[in-house]
C-alpha positions in Angstrom: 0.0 0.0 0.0 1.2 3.7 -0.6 3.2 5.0 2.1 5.2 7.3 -0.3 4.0 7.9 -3.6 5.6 10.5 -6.5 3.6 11.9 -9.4 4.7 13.8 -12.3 2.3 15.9 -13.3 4.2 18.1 -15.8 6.1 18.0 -19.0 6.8 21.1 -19.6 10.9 21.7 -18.8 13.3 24.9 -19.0 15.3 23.9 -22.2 13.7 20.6 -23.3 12.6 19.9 -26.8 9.6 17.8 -27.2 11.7 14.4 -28.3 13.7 14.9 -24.9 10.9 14.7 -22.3 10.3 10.9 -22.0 13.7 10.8 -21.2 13.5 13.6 -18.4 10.4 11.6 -17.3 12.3 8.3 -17.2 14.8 10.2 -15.2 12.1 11.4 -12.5 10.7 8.0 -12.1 13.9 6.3 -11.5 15.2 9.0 -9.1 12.0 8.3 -7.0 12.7 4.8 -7.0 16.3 5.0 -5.7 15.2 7.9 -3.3 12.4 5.1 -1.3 9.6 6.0 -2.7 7.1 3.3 -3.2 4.8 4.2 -5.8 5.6 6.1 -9.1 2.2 7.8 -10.1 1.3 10.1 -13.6 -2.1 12.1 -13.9 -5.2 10.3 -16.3 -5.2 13.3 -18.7 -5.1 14.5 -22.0 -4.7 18.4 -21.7 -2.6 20.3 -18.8 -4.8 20.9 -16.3 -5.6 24.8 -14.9 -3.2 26.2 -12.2 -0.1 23.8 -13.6 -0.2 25.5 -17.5 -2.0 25.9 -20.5 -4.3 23.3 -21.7 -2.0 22.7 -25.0 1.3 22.4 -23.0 2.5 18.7 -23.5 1.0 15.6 -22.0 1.2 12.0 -22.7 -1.7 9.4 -22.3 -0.8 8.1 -18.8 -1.1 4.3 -19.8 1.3 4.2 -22.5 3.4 6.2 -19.8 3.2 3.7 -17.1 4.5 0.7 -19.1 7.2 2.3 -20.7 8.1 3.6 -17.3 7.5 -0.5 -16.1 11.1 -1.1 -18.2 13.1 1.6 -16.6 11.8 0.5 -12.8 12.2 -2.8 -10.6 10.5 -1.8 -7.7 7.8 1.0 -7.2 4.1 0.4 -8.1 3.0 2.5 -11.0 -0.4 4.1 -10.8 -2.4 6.6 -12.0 -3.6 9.4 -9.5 -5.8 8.8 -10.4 -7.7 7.4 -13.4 -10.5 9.2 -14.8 -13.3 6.3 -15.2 -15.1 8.6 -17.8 -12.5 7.9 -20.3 -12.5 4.0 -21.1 -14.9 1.1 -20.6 -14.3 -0.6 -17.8 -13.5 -3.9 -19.2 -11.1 -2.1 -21.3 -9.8 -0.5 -18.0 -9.7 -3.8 -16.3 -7.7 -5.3 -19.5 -5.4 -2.5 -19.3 -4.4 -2.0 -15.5 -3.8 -6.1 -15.8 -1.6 -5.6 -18.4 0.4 -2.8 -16.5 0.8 -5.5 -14.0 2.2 -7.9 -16.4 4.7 -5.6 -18.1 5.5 -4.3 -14.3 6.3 -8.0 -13.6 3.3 -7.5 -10.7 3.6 -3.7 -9.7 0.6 -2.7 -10.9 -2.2 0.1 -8.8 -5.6 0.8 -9.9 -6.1 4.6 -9.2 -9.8 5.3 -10.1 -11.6 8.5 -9.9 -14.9 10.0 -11.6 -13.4 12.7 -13.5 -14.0 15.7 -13.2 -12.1 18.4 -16.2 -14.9 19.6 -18.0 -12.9 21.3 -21.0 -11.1 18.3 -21.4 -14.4 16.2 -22.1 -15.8 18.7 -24.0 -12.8 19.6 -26.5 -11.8 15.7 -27.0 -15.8 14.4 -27.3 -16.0 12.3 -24.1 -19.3 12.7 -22.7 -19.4 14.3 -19.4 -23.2 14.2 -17.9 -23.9 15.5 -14.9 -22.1 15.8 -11.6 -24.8 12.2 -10.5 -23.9 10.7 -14.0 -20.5 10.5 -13.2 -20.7 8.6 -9.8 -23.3 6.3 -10.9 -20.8 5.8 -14.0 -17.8 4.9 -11.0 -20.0 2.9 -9.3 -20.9 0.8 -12.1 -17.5 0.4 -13.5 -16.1 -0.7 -9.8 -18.7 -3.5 -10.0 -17.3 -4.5 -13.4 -13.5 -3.7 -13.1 -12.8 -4.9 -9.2 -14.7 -8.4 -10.0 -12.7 -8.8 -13.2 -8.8 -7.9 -11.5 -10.5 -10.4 -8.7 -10.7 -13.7 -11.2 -14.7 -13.4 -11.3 -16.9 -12.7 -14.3 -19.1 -10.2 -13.7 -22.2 -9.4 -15.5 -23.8 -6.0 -15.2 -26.7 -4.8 -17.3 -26.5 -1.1 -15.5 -27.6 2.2 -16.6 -24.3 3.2 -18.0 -22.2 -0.3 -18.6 -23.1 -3.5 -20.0 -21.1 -6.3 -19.2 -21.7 -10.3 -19.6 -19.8 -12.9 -18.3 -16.5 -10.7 -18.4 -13.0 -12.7 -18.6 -10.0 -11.3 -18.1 -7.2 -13.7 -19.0 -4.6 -13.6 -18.2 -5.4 -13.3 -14.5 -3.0 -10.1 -12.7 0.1 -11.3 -11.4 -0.6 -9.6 -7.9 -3.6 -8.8 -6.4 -3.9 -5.2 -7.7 -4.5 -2.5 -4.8 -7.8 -0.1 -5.9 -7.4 3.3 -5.0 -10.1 5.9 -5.1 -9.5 9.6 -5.6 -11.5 12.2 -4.1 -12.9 14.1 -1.3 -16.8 13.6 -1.3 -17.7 12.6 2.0 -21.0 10.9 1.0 -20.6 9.7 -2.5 -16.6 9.1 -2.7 -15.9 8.4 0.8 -19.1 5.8 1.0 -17.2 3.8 -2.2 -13.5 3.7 -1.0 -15.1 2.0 2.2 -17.2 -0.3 0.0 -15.0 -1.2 -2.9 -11.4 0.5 -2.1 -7.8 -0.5 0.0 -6.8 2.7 -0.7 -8.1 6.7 -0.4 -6.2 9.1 -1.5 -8.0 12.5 -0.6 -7.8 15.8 -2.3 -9.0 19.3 -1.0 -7.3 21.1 2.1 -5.0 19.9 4.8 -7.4 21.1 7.3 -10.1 18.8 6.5 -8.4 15.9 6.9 -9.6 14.8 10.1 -13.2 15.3 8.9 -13.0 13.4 6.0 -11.4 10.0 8.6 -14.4 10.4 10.3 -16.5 10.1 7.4 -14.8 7.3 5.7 -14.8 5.4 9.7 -18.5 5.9 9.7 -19.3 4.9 6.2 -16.8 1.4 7.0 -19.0 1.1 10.2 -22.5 1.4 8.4 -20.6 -1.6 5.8 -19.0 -3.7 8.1 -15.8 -3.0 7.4 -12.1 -2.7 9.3 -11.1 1.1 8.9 -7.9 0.1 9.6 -7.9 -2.4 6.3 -7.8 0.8 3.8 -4.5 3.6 3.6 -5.5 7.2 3.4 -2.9 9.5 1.7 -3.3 13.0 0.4 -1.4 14.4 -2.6 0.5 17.3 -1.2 1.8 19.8 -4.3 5.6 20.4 -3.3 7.8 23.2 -4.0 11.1 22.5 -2.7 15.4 23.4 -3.2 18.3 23.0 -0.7 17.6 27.1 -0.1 15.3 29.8 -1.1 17.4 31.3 -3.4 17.8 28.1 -5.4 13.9 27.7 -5.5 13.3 31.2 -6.5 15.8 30.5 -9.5 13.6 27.1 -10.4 10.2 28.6 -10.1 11.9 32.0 -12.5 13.2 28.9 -14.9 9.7 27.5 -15.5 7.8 30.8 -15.1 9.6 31.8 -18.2 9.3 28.2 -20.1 5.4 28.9 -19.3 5.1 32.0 -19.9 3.7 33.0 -16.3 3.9 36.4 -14.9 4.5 37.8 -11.4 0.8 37.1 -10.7 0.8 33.6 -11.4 4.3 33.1 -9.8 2.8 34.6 -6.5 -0.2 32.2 -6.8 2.4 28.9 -7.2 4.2 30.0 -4.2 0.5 30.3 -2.5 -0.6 27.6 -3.8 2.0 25.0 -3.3 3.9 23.9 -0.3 6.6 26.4 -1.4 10.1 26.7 0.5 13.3 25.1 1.8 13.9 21.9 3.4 12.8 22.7 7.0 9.5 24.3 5.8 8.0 21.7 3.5 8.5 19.0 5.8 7.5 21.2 8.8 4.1 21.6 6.8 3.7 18.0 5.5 4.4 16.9 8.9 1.6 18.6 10.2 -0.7 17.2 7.3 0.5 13.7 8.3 -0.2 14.2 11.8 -4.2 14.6 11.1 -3.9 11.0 11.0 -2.4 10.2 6.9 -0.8 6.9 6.8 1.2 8.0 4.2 1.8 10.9 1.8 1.9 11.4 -2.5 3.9 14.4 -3.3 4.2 16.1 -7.1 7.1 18.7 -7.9 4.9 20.6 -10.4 8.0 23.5 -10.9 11.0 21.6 -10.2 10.8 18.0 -10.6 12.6 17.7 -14.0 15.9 18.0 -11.4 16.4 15.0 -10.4 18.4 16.4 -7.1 14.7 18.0 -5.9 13.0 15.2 -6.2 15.7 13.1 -4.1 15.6 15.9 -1.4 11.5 15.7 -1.5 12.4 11.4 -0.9 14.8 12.7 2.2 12.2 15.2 3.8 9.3 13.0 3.4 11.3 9.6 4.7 12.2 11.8 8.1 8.4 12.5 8.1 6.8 9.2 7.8 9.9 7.4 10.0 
């Protein structure tokens, strides 16, 4: 289960051209690895998403990523944080989270969420419903997708998902964690408890001790152990060995992205922004409202490898 997971969520680097990315990416994910973290972790989309760039910066189809990442890693999980159900049927999903785990060699993580970027559905012609239509559309794949990763054959007629009799051969090689992304304390929460072994929650630090009450009461109401399912939180990291040194990365990408002083005040706002001491000062405090583990992202600075080893170091004292 995650106790320390990475994600890259950007692929937009000072001096990069386009055919040098995958390789700064490969980079990142082995960099995690040899710094102890246990799960390496891309976002399920297909434009950048608000606050991190444009919507045409550069981004890969997080699938494709994983596996290729699978050859250039021995031991980390690979996930998605998390998966956006809205774009594949879930027997395709199921078939291609078990082939993750083959190519892995068993290091597979299912990271499911409902989906939520509306632009995204709209520009690209997946269909987006309502806010209802998406969790019944979660619900009903779970039903299909944790079944088949479980070697059953379910069969669903449901509102949104037709399945009959699904096979999924070959079987996973491990038993394939489910995560489930969100915050919703009675739609999201009420599934992780139901279907889930792991919830990792968005949405402030502050909350966190209200959303471990909700998810206790929902495993309660179901019968099940609270202690059985990991809640992390992705926590979005700015960090260098001193300030000066993370002034000079944010300036580097700021001018990559074409930001202005605005939006480089809102990124030191927005993130968990500052030297060593301070990050893990204020991700210690988020673990304390009772995380059993932490995801971190370097959204300005994790194309250098050396930040993304000192994140490792800061967050290993943390969780020790």
């Amino acid at each position: 289960m995650t106790r320390l997971g990475y994600q890259i969520p950007n692929f937009t680097y000072p001096d990069t051209r386009p055919d040098e990315i995958f390789d700064k990416v490969v980079a990142q994910a082995k960099a995690a690895e040899a710094a102890g973290y246990d799960r390496v972790m891309v976002m399920d989309h297909f434009y950048q998403l608000p606050g991190i760039g444009r919507h045409d910066e550069p981004m890969f189809e997080c699938y494709s990523m994983l596996s290729a990442l699978a050859q250039h890693t021995q031991k980390a999980r690979l996930s998605a944080l998390v998966t956006g159900n809205t774009y594949r049927n879930p027997t395709l999903l199921a078939k291609t989270i078990t082939t993750l785990d083959h190519v892995s060699h068993g290091r597979a993580t299912l990271g499911i969420g409902a989906g939520w970027f509306q632009k995204e559905h709209e520009d690209l012609g997946f269909e987006f419903g309502t806010f209802g239509d998406r969790f019944e559309k979660l619900e009903e794949a779970l039903q299909i997708i944790v079944p088949m990763l479980r070697g059953e054959r379910p069969t669903l007629h449901g509102k949104h998902y037709r399945a009959t009799d699904a096979v999924n051969s070959p079987a996973p090689l491990s038993r394939i964690p489910i995560m489930i992304g969100g915050q919703g304390e009675k739609k999201t929460l009420r599934m992780v408890a139901q279907y889930a072994d792991e919830s990792n929650l968005t949405g402030e630090v502050k909350d966190i001790p209200r959303k471990l009450e909700a998810l206790a009461q929902h495993c309660e109401r179901l019968g099940r152990d609270r202690s059985e399912i990991v809640v992390t939180k992705l926590l979005l990291v700015a960090v260098a060995p001193t300030h000066e040194e993370l002034e000079a990365d944010l300036a580097a990408v700021a001018k990559t992205k074409g930001w202005n002083d605005a939006i480089m005040d809102m990124a030191r706002k927005a993130l968990v922004y500052g030297d060593a001491d301070t990050v893990g000062e204020r991700i210690s405090e988020a673990v304390a409202l009772g995380l059993d583990g932490v995801t971190v992202d370097l959204p300005v600075n994790g194309h250098n490898t050396e930040r993304v080893e000192l994140l490792g170091e800061i967050c290993n004292k943390v969780l020790r």
